[in-house]
C-alpha positions as CSV (number, residue, x, y, z in Angstrom):
1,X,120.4,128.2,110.4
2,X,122.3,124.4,109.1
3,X,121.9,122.1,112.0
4,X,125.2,120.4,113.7
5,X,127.1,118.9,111.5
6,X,127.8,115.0,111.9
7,X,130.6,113.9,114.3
8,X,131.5,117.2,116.2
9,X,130.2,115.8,119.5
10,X,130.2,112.3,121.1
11,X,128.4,113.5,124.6
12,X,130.8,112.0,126.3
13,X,130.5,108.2,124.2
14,X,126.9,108.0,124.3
15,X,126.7,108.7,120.5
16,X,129.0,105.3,120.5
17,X,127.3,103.3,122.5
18,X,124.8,101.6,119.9
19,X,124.1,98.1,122.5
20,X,120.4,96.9,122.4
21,X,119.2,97.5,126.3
22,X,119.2,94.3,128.2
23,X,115.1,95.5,128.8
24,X,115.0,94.6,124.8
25,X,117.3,92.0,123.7
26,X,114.3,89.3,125.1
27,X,111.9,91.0,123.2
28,X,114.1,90.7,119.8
29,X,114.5,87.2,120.5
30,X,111.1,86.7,121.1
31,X,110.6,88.9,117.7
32,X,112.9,86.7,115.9
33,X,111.5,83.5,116.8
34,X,107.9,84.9,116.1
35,X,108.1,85.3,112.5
36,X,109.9,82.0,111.9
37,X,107.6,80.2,113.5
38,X,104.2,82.0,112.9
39,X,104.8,84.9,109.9
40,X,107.4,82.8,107.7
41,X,105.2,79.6,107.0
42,X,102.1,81.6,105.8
43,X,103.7,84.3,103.7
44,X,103.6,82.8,100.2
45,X,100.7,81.0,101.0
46,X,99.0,84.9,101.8
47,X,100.1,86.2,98.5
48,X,99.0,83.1,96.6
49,X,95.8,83.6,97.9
50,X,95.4,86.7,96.5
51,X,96.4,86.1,92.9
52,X,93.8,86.3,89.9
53,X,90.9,87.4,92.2
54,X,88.7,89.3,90.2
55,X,88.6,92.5,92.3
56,X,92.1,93.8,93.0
57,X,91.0,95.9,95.3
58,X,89.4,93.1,97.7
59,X,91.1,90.8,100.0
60,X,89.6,86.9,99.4
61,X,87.8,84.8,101.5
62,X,90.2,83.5,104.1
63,X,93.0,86.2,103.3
64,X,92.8,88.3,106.2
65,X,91.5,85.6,108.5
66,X,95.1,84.4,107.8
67,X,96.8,87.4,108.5
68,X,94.5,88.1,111.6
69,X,95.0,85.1,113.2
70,X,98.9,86.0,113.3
71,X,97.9,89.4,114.5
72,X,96.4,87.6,117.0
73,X,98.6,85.2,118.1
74,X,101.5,88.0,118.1
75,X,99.2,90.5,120.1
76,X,98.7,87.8,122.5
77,X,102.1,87.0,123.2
78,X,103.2,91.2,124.0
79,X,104.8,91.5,120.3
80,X,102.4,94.5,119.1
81,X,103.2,98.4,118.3
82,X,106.9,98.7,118.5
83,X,106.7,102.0,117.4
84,X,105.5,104.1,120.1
85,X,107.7,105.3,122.4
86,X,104.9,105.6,125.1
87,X,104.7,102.1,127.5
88,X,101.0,102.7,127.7
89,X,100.2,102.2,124.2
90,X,103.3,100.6,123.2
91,X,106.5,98.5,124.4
92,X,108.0,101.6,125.5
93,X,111.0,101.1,123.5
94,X,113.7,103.6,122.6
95,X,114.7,104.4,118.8
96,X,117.9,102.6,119.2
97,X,116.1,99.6,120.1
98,X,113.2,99.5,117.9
99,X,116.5,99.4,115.5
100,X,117.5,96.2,115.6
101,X,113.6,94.7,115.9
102,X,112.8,96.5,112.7
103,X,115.8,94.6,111.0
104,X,114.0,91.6,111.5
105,X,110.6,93.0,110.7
106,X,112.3,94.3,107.0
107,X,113.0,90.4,106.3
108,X,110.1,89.5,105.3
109,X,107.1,91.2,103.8
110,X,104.1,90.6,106.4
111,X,105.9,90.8,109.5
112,X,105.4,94.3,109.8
113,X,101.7,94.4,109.9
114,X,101.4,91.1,111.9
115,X,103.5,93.0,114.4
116,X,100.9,96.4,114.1
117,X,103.9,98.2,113.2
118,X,103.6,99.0,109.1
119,X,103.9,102.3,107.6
120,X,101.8,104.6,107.0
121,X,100.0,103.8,110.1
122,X,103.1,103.8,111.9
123,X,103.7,107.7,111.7
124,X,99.7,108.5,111.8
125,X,98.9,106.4,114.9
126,X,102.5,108.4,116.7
127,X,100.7,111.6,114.9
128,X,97.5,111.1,116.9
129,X,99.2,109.4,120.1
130,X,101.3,112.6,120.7
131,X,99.2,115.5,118.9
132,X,95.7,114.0,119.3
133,X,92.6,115.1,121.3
134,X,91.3,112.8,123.2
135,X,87.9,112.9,120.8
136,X,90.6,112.0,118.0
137,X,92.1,109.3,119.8
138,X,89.1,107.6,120.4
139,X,87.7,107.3,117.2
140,X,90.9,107.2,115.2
141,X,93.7,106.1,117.1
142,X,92.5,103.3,119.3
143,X,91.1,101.3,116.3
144,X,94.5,102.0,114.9
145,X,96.5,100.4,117.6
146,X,94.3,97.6,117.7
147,X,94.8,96.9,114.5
148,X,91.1,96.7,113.3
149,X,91.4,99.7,110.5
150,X,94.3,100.8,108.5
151,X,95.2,104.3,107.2
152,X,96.7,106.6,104.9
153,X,98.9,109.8,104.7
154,X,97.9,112.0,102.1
155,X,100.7,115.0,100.6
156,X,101.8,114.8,97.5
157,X,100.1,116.6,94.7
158,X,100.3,115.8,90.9
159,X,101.0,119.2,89.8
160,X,103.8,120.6,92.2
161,X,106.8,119.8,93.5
162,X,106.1,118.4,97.1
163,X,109.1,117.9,98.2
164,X,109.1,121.4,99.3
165,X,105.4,121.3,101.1
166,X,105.4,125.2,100.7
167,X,104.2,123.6,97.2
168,X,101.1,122.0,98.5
169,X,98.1,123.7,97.1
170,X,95.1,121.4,98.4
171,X,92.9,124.2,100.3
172,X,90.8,123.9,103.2
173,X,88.2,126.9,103.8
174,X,86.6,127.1,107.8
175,X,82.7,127.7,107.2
176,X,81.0,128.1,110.1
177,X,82.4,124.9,112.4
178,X,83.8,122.8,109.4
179,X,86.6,122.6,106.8
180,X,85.9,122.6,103.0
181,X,88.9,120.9,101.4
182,X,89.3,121.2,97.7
183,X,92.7,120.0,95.4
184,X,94.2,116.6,93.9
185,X,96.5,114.6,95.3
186,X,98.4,111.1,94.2
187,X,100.5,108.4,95.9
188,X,98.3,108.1,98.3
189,X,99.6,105.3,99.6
190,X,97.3,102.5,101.3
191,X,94.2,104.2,100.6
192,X,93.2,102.2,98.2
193,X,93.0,99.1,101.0
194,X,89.2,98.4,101.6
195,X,90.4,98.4,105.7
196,X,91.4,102.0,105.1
197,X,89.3,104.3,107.6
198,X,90.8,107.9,108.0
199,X,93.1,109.9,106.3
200,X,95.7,112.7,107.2
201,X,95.6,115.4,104.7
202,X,98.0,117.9,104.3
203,X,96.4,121.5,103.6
204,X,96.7,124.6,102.8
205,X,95.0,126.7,105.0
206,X,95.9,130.2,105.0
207,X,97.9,131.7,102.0
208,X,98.5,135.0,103.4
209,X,100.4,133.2,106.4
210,X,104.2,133.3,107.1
211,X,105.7,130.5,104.4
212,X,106.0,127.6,107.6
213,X,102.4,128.7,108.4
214,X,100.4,128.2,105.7
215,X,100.1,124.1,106.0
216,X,97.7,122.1,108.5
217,X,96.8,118.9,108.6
218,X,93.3,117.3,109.4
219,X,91.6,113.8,109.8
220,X,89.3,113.2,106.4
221,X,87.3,110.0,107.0
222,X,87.8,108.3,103.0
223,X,84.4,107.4,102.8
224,X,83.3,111.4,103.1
225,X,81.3,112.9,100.1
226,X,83.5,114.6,98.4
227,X,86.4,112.1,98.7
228,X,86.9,110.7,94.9
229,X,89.2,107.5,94.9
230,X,90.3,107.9,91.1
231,X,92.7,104.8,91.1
232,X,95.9,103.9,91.4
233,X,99.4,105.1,90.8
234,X,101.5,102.4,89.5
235,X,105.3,101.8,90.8
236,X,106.8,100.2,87.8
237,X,103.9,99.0,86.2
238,X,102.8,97.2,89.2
239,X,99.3,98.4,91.1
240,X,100.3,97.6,94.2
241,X,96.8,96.1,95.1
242,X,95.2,96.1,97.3
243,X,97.6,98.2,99.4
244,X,97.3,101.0,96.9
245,X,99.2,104.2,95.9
246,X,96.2,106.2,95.4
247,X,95.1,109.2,93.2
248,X,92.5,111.3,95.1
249,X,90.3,114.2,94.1
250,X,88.7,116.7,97.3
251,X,85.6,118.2,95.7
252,X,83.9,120.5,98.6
253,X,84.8,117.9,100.8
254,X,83.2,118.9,104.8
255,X,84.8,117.5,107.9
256,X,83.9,118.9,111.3
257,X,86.2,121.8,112.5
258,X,87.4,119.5,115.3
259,X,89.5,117.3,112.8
260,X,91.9,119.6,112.8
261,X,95.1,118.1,114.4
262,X,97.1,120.3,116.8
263,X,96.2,123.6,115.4
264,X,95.8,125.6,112.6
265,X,99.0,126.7,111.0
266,X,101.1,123.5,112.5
267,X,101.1,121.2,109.6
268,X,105.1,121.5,109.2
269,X,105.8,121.1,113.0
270,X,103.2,118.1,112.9
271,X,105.1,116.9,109.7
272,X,108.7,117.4,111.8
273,X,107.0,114.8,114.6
274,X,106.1,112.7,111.8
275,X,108.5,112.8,109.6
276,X,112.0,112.1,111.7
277,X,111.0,108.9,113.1
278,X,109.3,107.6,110.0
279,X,112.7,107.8,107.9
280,X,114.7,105.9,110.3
281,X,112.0,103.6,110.4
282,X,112.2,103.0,106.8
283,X,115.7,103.0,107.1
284,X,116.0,100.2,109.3
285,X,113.6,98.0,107.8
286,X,115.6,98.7,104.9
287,X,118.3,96.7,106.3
288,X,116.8,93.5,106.8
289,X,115.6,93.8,103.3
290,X,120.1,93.5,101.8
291,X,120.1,91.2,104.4
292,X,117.4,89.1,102.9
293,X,118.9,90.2,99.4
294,X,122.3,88.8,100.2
295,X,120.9,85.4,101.5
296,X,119.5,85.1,97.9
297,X,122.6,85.9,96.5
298,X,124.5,83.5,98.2
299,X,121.9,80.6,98.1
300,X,121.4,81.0,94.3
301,X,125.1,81.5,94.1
302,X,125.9,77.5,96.0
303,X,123.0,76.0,94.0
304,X,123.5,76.5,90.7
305,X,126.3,76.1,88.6
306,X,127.4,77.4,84.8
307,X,130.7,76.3,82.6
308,X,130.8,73.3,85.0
309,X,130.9,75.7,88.4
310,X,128.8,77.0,91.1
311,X,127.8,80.5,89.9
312,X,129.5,81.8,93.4
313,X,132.6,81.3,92.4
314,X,132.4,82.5,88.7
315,X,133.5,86.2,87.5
316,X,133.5,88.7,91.0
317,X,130.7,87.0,92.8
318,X,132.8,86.2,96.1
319,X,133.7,89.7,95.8
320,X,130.6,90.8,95.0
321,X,129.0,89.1,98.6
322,X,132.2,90.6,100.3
323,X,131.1,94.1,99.0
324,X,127.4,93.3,100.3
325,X,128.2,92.6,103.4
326,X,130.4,95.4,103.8
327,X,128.0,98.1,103.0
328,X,125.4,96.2,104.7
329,X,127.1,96.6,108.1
330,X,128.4,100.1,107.1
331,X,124.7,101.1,107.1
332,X,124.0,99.2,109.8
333,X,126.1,101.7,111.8
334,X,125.0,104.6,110.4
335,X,121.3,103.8,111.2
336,X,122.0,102.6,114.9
337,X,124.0,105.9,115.6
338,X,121.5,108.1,113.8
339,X,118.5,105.9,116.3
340,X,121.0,106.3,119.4
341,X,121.3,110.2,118.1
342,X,117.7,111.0,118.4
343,X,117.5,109.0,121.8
344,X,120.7,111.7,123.3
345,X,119.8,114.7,121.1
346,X,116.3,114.6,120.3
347,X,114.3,114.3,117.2
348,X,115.2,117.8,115.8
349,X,119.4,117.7,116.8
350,X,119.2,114.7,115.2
351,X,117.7,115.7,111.5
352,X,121.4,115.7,110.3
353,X,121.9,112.4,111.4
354,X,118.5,111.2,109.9
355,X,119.0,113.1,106.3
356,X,122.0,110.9,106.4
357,X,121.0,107.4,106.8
358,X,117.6,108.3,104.4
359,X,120.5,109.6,101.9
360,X,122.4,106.9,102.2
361,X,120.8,103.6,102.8
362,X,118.0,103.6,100.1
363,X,120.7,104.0,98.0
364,X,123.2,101.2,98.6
365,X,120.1,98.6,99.5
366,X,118.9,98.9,95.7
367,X,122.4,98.6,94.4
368,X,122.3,95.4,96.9
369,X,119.5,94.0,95.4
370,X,120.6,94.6,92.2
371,X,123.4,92.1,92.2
372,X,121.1,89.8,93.5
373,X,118.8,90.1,91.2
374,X,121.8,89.6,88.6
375,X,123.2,86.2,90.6
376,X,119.1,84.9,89.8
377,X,119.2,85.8,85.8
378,X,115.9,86.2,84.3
379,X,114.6,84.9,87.3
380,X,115.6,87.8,89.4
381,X,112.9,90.0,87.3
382,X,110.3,87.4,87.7
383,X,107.3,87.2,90.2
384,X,109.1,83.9,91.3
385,X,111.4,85.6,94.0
386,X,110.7,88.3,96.3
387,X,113.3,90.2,94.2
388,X,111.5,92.7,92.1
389,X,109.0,93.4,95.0
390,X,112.7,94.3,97.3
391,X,113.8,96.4,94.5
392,X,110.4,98.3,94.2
393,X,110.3,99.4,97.2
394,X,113.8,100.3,97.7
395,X,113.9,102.7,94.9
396,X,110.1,104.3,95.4
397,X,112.1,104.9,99.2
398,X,114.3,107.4,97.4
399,X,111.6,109.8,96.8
400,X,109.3,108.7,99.7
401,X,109.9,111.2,102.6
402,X,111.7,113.0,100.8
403,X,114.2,112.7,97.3
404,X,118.0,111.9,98.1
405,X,118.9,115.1,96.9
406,X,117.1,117.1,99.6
407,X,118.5,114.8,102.8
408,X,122.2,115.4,100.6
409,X,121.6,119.4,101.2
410,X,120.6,119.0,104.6
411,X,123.9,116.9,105.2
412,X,126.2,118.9,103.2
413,X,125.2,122.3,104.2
414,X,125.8,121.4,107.5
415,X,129.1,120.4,107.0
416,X,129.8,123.6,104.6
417,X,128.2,125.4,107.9
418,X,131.4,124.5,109.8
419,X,134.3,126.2,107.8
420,X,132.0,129.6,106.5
421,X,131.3,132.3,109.0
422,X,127.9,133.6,107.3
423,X,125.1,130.8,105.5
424,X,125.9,130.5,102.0
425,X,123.0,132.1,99.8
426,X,121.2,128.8,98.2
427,X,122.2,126.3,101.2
428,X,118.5,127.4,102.7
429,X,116.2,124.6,101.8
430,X,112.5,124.8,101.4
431,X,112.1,120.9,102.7
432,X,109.6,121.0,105.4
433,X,111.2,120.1,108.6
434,X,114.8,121.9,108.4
435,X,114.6,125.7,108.7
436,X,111.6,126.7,111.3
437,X,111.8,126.4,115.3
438,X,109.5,123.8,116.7
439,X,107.3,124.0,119.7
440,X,106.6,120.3,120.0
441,X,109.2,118.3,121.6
442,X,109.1,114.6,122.3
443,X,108.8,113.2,126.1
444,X,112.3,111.7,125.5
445,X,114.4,114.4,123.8
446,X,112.8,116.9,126.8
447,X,114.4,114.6,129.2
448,X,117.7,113.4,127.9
449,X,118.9,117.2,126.3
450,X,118.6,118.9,129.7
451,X,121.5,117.1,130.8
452,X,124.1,117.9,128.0
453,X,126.2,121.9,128.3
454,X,124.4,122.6,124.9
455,X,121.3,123.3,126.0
456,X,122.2,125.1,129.6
């Protein structure tokens, strides 16, 4: 069945109540003064380092020592996995509040992995913290949150549609006590980083299986036989490197039967868990980045002048940064109620609310960034501004996680839900996460739903 629809239920104003917890608002401020004084000032000097080095797929001497002695420095000082709702292995913080840090962590490009708190490892470290054996953990998740390897999701195939994972075709055979994988898959984002240790593969693992149990997911170390890095996917003409969005090839590729995560079978639920939090992640990163965007605007707007005036106040350009800061605190909303949703509801109560925001802000943030890149002129396609870089990823967010157009259904045949007795045929959708009853639930959804009449 469609999930609630938006807005039908307040819970008695705890949907409105979108304050920071006076537990977090040091820790943003401590956040905030962090990368201005530590991530800021070694930013361009990072990137500059890596330009014209002869292998892309390398980091140069002095590279990561530079971004490692941030890591260090931020570790040091208690600013270090954000992410994870679980105190021991992280700040303990709730999705509402991890909103407003990751505003400042979408600001500028590094701050996220100074902070040990970049996707993809992000969703595969909360993956193995809550879904893990203990085996797992130890070799692949510690490392993780210690930031000493780095990671890679692996779905999307080249020759299906993936947003509906029923697609995926990559198969894994058990023989004896391991896993045989075999298929092709692209986008393969961060694998092509030489730091990159483990992958999570999404599987097909029994055919003859009920639709939402046919898909598993399993650890595959990238350096197994088998594992063929082909290169990289570009985003626009641009590589990437050496981050990477990777196109791999599984040729009778054997991992150990234990890799398996959770079960056979689970892939979807695993990919629910996954999944919810990672969009609103995204989302809120997302923010900071049309904040940044606007700052250009303006600043490029004050400083330069054409037909004898400042470009701000030529054509619509004050109307233009009044529109941008309206729909930058329109989203702002919409991602702090969908956060404060899946802290009162729960991750899966709150799909609705997630679709939305992953619908939504993508979206708007590339029109944002658009108009910047218009205030700059030619230089707002150049690799002198952070511009291009903002835009790319904005628009590759669209499809990440799934296209617009699948979050849309989920939002609109919710809302159709509410004025038709009986599911319309065709308002079913094959996306992963929507239409099958989970048996995982999160430590905090558990906890907060047994107090609300809907789930007595």
């Amino acid at each position: 069945m469609p999930a609630n629809p938006l807005n039908t239920d307040d819970f008695g104003g705890q949907m409105y109540d979108l304050s920071m917890s006076d537990e977090a608002r040091p820790l943003l401020e401590k956040v905030v003064k962090f990368i201005a004084a530590e991530v800021d000032p070694i930013t361009a000097e990072f990137h500059a380092m890596g330009e014209g080095r002869e292998d892309r797929w390398s980091w140069v001497p002095g590279q990561l020592e530079l971004l490692d002695g941030a890591k260090a420095k931020a570790r040091e000082q208690g600013l270090w996995n954000f992410f994870l709702p679980d105190a021991e292995t992280g700040e303990g913080l709730s999705n509402l509040d991890y909103a407003y840090i990751a505003n400042e962590l979408g600001k500028n490009s590094l701050a996220s992995a100074v902070l040990n708190c970049a996707a993809p490892d992000t969703g595969n470290m909360e993956v193995l913290e809550r879904v893990g054996t203990q085996e797992q953990k130890d070799m692949w998740l510690k490392p993780l949150l210690d930031g000493k390897i780095r990671s890679a999701f692996v779905m999307t195939e080249p020759h299906y549609a993936s947003s509906d994972a029923k697609n995926v075709q990559t198969a894994a055979i058990l023989d004896g006590d391991e896993w045989v994988i075999n298929g092709e898959k692209y986008y393969a984002s961060g694998a092509g980083d030489p730091r990159c240790k483990i992958m999570i593969v999404m599987v097909r693992t029994n055919p003859d299986a009920a639709p939402h149990l046919q898909q598993s997911q399993i650890l595959v170390p990238i350096e197994t036989p088998g594992v063929d890095v082909l290169g990289p996917m570009h985003v626009f003409g641009d590589d990437d490197a050496p981050h990477g969005h990777m196109h791999i090839k599984f040729t009778d590729v054997r991992v150990p039967a234990a890799n398996m995560l959770l079960g056979e079978g689970r892939g979807f639920e695993i990919s629910q868990l996954r999944l919810g939090p990672g969009r609103i992640h995204h989302c809120m990163r997302s923010i900071g980045a049309a904040d940044k965007a606007l700052q250009l605007f303006c600043e490029r707007g004050l400083t330069k002048t054409a037909f004898g005036k400042p470009l701000i106040q030529l054509g619509a350009n004050i109307e233009h940064a009044s529109r941008m800061r309206i729909e930058i605190e329109a989203m702002r909303l919409m991602v702090l109620r969908a956060a404060r949703a899946m802290d009162v509801l729960g991750n899966r109560e709150a799909r609705v609310w997630v679709s939305a925001v992953k619908a939504m802000v993508p979206e708007k943030v590339c029109n944002i960034i658009d108009q910047a890149i218009q205030m700059h002129g030619a230089t707002g396609v150049s690799q002198w501004t952070i511009l291009p870089s903002l835009y790319h990823s904005q628009r590759t967010l669209r499809l990440a996680d799934g296209p617009d157009e699948v979050h849309h259904m989920v939002v609109g045949r919710a809302e159709v839900a509410r004025y038709q007795p009986q599911p319309l045929a065709g308002l079913q959708t094959g996306m992963v996460d929507y239409d099958n009853p989970l048996q995982i639930q999160d430590r905090k959804s558990t906890r907060l739903n047994s107090s609300h009449p809907r789930y007595l």
